[in-house]
ChimeraX commands (.cxc) that place a marker at each C-alpha (Angstrom):
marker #1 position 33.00,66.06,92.90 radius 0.5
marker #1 position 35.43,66.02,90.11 radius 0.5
marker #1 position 34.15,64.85,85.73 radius 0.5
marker #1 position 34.73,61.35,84.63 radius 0.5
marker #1 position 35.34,59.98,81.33 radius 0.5
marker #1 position 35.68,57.20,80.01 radius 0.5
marker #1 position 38.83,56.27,78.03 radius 0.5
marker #1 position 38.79,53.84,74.69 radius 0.5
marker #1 position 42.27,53.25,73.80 radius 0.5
marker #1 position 43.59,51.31,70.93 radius 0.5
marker #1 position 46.65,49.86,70.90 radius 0.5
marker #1 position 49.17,47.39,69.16 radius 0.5
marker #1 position 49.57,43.78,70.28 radius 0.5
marker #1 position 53.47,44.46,70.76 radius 0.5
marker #1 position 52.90,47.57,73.07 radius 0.5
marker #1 position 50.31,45.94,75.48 radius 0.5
marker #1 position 52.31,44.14,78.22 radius 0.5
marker #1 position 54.14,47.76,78.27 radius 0.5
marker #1 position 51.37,49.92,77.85 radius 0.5
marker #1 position 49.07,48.11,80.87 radius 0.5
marker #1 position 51.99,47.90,83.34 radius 0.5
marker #1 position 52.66,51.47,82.93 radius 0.5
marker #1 position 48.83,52.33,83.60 radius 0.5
marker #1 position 48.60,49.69,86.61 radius 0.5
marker #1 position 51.76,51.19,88.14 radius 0.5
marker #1 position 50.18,54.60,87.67 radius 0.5
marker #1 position 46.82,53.29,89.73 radius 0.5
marker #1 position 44.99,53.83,86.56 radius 0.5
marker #1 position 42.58,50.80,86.35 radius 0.5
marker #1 position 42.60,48.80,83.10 radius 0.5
marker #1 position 40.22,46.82,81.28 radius 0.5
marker #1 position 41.17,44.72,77.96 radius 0.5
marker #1 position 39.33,44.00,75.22 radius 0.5
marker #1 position 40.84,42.10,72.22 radius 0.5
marker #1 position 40.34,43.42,69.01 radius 0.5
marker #1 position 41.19,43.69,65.26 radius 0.5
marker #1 position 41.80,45.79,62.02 radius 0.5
marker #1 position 42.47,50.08,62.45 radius 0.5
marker #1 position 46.23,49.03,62.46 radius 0.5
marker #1 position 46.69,47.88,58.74 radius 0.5
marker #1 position 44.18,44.97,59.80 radius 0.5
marker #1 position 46.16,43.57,62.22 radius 0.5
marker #1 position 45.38,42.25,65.56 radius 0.5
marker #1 position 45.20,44.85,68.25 radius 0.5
marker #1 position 43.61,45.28,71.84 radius 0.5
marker #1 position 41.66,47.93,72.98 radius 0.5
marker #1 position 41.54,49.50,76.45 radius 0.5
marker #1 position 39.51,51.04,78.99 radius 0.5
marker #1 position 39.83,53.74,81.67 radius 0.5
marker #1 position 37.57,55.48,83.84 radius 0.5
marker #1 position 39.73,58.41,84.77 radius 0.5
marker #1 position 38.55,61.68,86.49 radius 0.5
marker #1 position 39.56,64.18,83.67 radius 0.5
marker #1 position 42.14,65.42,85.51 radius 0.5
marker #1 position 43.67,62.06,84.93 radius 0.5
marker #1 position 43.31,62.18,81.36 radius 0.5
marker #1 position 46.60,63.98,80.42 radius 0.5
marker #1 position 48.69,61.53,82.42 radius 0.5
marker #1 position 47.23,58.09,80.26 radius 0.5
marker #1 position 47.95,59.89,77.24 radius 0.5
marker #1 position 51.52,60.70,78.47 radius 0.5
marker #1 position 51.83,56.93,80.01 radius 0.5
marker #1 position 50.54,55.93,76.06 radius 0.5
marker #1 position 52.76,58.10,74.10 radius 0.5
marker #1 position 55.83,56.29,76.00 radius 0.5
marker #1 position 54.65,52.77,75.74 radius 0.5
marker #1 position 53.02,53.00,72.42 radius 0.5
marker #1 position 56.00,52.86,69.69 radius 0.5
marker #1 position 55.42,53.61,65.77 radius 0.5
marker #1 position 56.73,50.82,63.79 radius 0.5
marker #1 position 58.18,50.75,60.23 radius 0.5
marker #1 position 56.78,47.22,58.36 radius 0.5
marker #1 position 56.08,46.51,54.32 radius 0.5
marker #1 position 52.76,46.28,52.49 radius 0.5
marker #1 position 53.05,43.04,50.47 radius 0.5
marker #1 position 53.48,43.68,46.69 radius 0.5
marker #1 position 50.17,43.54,44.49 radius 0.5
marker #1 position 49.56,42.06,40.95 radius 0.5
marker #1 position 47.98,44.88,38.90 radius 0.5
marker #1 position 46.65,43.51,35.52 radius 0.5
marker #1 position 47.72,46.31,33.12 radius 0.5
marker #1 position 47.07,43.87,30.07 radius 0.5
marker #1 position 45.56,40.46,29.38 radius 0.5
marker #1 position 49.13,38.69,29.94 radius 0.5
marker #1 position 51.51,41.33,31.27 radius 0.5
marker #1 position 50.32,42.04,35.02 radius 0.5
marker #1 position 52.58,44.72,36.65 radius 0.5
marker #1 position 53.28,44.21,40.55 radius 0.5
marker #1 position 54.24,47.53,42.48 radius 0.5
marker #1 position 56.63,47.05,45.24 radius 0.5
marker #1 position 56.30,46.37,48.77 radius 0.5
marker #1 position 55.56,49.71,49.98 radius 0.5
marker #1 position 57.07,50.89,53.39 radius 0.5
marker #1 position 54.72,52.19,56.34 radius 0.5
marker #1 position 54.74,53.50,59.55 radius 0.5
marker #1 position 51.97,52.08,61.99 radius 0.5
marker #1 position 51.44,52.13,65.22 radius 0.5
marker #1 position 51.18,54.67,68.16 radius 0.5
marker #1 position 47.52,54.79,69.90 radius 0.5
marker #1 position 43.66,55.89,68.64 radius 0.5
marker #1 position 42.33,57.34,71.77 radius 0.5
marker #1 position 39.06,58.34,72.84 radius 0.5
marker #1 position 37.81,60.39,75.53 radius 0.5
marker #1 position 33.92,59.74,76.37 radius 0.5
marker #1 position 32.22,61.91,78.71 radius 0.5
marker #1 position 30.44,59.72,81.45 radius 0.5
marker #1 position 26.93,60.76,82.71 radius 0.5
marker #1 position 27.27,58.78,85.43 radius 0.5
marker #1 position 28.70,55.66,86.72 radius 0.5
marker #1 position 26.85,52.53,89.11 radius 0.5
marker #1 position 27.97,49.71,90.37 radius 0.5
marker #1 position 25.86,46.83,91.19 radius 0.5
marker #1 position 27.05,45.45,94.32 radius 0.5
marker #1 position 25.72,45.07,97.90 radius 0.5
marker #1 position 24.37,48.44,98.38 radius 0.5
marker #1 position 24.19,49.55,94.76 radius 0.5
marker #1 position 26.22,53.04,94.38 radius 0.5
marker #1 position 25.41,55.37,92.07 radius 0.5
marker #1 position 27.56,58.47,91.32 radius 0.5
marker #1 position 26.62,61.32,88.73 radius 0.5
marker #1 position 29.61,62.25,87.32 radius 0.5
marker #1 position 28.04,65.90,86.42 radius 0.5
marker #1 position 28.79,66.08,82.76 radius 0.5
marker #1 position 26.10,68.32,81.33 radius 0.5
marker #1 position 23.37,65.90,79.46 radius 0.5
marker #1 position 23.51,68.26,76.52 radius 0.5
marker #1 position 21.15,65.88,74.21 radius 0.5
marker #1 position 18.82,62.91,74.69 radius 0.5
marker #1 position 21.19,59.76,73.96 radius 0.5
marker #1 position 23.08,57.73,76.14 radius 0.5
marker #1 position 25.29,54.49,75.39 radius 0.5
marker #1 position 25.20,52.00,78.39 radius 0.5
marker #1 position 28.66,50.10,78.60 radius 0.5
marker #1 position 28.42,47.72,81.59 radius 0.5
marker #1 position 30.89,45.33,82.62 radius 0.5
marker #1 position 29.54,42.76,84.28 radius 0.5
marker #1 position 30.34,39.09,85.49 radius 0.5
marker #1 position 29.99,36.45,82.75 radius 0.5
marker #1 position 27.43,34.24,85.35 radius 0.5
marker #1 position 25.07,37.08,85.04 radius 0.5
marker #1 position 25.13,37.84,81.35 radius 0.5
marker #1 position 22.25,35.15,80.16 radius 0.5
marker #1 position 19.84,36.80,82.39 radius 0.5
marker #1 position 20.38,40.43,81.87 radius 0.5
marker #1 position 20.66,39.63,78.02 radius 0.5
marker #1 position 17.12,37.87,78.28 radius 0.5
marker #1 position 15.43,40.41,80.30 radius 0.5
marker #1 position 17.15,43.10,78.47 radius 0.5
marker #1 position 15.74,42.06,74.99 radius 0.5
marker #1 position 12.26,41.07,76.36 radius 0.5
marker #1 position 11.58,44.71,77.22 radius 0.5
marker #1 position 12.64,45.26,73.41 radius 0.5
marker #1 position 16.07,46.94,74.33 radius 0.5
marker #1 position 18.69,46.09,71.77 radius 0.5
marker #1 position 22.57,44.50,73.53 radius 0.5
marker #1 position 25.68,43.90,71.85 radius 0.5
marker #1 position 27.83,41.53,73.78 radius 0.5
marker #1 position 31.58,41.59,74.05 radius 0.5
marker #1 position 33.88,39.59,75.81 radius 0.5
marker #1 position 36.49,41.11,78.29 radius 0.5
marker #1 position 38.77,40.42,81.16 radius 0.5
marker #1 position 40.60,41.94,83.95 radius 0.5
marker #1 position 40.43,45.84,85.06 radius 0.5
marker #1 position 36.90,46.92,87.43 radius 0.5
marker #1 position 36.15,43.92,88.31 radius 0.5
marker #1 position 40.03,41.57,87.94 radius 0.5
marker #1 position 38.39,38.36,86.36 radius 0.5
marker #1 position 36.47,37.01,83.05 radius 0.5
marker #1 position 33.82,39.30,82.12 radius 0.5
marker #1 position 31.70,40.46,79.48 radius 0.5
marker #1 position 30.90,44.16,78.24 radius 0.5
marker #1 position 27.55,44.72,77.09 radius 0.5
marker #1 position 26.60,47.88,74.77 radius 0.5
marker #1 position 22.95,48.97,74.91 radius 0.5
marker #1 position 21.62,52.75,73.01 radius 0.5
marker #1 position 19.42,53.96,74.75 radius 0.5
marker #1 position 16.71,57.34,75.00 radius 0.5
marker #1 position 18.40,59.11,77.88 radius 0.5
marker #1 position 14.66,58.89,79.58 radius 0.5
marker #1 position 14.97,54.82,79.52 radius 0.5
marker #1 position 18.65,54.92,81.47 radius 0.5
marker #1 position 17.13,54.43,85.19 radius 0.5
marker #1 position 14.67,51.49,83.60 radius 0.5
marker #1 position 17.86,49.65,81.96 radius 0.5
marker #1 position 19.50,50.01,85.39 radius 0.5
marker #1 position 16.56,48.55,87.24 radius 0.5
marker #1 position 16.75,45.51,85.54 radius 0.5
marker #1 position 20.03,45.00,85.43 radius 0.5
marker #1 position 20.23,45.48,89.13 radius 0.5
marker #1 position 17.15,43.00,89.45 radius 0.5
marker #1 position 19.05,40.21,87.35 radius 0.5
marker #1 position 21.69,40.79,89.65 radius 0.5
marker #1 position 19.74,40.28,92.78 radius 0.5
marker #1 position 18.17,37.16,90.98 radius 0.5
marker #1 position 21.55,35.13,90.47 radius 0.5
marker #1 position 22.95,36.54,93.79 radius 0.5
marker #1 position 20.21,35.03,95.65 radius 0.5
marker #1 position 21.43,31.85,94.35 radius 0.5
marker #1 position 25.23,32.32,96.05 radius 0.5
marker #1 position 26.70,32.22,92.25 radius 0.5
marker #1 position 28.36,35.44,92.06 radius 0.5
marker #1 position 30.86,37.69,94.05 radius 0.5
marker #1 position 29.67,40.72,95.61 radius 0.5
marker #1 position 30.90,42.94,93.08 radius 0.5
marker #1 position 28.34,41.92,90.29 radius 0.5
marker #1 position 28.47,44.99,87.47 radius 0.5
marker #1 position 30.24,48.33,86.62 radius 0.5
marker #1 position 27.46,50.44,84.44 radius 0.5
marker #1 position 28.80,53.74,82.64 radius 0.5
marker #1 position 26.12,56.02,81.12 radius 0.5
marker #1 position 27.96,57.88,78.09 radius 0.5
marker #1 position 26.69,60.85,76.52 radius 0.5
marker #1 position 26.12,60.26,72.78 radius 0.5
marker #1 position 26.86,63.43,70.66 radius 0.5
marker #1 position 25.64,61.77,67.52 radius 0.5
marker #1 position 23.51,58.60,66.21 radius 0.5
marker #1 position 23.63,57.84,62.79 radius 0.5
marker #1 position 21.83,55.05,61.74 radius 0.5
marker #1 position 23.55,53.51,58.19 radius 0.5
marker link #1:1,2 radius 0.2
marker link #1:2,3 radius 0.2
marker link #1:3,4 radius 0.2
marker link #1:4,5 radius 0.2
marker link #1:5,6 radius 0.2
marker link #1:6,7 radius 0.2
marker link #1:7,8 radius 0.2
marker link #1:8,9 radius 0.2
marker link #1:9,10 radius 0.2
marker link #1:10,11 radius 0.2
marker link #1:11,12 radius 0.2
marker link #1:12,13 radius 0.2
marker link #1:13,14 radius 0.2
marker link #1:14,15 radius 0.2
marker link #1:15,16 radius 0.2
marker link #1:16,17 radius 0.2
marker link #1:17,18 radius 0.2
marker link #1:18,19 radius 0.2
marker link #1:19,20 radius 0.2
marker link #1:20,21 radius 0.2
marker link #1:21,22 radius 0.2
marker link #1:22,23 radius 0.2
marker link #1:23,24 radius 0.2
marker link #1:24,25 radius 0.2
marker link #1:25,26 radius 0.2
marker link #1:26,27 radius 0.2
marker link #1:27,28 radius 0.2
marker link #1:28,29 radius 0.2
marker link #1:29,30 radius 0.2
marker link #1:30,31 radius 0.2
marker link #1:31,32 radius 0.2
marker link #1:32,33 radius 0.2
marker link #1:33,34 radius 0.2
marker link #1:34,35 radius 0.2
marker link #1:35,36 radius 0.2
marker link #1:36,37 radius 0.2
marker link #1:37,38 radius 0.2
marker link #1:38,39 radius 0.2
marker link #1:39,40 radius 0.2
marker link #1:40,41 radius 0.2
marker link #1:41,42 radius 0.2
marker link #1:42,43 radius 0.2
marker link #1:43,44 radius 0.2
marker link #1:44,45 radius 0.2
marker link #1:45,46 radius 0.2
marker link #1:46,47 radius 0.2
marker link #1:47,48 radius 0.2
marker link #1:48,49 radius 0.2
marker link #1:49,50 radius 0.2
marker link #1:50,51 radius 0.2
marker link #1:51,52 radius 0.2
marker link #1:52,53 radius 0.2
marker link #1:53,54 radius 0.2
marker link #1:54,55 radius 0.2
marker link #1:55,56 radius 0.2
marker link #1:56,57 radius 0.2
marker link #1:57,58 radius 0.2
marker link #1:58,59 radius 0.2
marker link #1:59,60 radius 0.2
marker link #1:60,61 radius 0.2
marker link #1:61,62 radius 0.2
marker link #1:62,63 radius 0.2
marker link #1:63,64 radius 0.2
marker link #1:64,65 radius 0.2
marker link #1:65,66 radius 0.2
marker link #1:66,67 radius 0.2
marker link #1:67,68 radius 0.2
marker link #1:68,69 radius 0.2
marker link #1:69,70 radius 0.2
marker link #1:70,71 radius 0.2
marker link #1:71,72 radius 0.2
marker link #1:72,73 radius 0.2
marker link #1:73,74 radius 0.2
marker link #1:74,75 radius 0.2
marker link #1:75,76 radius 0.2
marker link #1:76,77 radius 0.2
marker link #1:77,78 radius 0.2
marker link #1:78,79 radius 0.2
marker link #1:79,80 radius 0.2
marker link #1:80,81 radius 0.2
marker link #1:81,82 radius 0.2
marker link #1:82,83 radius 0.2
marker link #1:83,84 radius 0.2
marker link #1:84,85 radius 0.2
marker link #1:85,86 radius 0.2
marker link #1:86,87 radius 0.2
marker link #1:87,88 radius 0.2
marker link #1:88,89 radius 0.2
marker link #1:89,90 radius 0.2
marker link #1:90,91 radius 0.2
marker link #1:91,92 radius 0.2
marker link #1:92,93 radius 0.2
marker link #1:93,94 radius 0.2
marker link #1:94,95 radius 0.2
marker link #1:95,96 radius 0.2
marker link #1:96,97 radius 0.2
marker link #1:97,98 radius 0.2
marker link #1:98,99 radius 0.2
marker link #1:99,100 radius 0.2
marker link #1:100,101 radius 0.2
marker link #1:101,102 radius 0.2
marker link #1:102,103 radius 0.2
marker link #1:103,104 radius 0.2
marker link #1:104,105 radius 0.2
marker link #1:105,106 radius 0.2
marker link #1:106,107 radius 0.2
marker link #1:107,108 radius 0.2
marker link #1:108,109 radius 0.2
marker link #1:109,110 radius 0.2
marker link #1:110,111 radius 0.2
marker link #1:111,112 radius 0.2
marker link #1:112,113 radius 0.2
marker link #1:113,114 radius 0.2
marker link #1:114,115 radius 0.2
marker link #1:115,116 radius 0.2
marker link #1:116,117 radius 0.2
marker link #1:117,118 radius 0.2
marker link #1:118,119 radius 0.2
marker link #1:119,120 radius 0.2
marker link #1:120,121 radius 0.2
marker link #1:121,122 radius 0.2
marker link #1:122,123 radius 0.2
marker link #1:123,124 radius 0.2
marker link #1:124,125 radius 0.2
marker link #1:125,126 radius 0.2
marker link #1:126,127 radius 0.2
marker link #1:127,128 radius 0.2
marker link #1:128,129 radius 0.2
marker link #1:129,130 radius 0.2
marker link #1:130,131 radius 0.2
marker link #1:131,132 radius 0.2
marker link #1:132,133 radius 0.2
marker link #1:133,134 radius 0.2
marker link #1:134,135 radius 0.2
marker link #1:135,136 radius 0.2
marker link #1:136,137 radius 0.2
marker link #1:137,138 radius 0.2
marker link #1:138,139 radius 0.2
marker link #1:139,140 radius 0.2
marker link #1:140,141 radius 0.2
marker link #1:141,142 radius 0.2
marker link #1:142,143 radius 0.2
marker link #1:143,144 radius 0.2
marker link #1:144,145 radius 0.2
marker link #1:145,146 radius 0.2
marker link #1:146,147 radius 0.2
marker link #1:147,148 radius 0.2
marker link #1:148,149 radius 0.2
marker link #1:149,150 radius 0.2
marker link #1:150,151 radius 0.2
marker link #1:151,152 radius 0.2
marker link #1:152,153 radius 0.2
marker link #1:153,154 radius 0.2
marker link #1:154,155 radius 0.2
marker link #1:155,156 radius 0.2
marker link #1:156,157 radius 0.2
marker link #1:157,158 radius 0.2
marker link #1:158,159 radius 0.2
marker link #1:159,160 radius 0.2
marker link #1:160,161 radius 0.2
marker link #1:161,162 radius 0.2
marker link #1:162,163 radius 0.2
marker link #1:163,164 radius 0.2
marker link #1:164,165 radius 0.2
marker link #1:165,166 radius 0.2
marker link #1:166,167 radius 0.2
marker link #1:167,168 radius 0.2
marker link #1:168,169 radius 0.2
marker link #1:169,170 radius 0.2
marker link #1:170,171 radius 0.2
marker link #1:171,172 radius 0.2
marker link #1:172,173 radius 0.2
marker link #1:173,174 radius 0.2
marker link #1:174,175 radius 0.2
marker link #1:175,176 radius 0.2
marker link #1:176,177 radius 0.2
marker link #1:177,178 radius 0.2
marker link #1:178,179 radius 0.2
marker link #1:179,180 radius 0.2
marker link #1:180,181 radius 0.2
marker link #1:181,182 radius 0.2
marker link #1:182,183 radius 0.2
marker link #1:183,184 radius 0.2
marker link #1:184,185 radius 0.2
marker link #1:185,186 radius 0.2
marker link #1:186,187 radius 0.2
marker link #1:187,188 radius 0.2
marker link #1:188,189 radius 0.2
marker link #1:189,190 radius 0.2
marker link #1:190,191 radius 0.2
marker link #1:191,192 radius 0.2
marker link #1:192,193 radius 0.2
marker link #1:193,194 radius 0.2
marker link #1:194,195 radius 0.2
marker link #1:195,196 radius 0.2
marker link #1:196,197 radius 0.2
marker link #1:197,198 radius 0.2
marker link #1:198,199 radius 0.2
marker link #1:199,200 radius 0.2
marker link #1:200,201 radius 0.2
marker link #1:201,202 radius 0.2
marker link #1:202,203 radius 0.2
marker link #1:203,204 radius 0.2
marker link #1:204,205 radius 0.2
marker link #1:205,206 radius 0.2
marker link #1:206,207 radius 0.2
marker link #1:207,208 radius 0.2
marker link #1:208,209 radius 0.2
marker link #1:209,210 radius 0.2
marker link #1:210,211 radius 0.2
marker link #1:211,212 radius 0.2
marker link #1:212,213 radius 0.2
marker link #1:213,214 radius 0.2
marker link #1:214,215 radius 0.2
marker link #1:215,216 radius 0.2
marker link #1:216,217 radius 0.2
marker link #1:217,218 radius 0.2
marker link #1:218,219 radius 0.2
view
């Protein structure tokens, strides 16, 4: 069974339309997640792939091609030299653009859906950290954020659309002690069941990567 990772990819606003039809046509799956600064604080949209690494040569090909550098002007500036003779450099001429990749190694991969699959992705766990991205369908979100955070597990919530599962979603970011991984997955597979008993979600409910975390720093 071949390594995954898991692609972050950020992008300009200008090269996205390009940059995601060149993926889909490759039958690399896409997910988009709007974003900002990185890019001389400008708006910008960040991507994601799960891509067996094998695969990981070809989005950064696809991404070179769609993914233009740009010439644009840094607005002048009022320096102050003395109390009532401010100097103002000139606009100053910049390149941006191009792509910030990054290439996570997944621990494994599970998607919540009717039976669950699980599949280890057999990336060494080389240290006791993981970072649990899941995808999952905006019904379910309340409840997996409420059980999530009663059992003292911290979630960041952000919003997505399109790519593993093709409609509005939400991404949810929990650290976690690698031991605690299977727990986190339990309830968010019991949430699941929960709301699905109730006929208000499709039958592809959650995509859950475990990332390996080489470093935590805590600021």
């Amino acid at each position: 069974m071949p390594n995954y990772s898991l692609i972050l990819a950020v992008i300009q606003l200008q090269d996205e339309d390009s940059a995601i039809s060149a993926l889909t046509n490759a039958g690399l799956g896409v997910t988009r997640m709007g974003s900002t600064g990185g890019f001389l604080e400008t708006g910008n949209v960040t991507l994601l792939m799960q891509l067996e690494d094998t695969q990981v040569e070809q989005a950064i090909a696809l991404l070179k091609k769609t993914c233009v550098e740009r010439t644009t002007l840094i607005n002048a500036t009022a320096v102050l030299t003395t109390p009532t003779a401010p100097y103002f450099f000139s606009p100053t001429e910049v390149v941006v653009g191009g792509a910030i990749m990054f290439v996570l190694p997944i621990r494994r991969v599970v998607r919540m859906s009717n039976p669950r699959q699980d599949q280890v992705a057999h990336h060494d766990a080389i240290n006791e950290t993981s970072l649990m991205l899941v995808i999952v369908h905006d019904a379910l979100v309340p409840n997996i954020i409420s059980d999530l955070t009663n059992a003292n597990y911290r979630v960041t919530r952000i919003s997505t659309t399109g790519g593993f599962m093709r409609q509005g979603n939400t991404t949810l970011l929990i650290g976690v002690v690698s031991s605690q991984a299977d727990d986190v997955l339990n309830r968010i597979e019991s949430a699941c069941r929960t709301k699905d008993a109730k006929n208000a979600t499709p039958k592809s409910q959650a995509t859950i990567f475990e990332l390996a975390v080489e470093r935590l720093v805590r600021i």
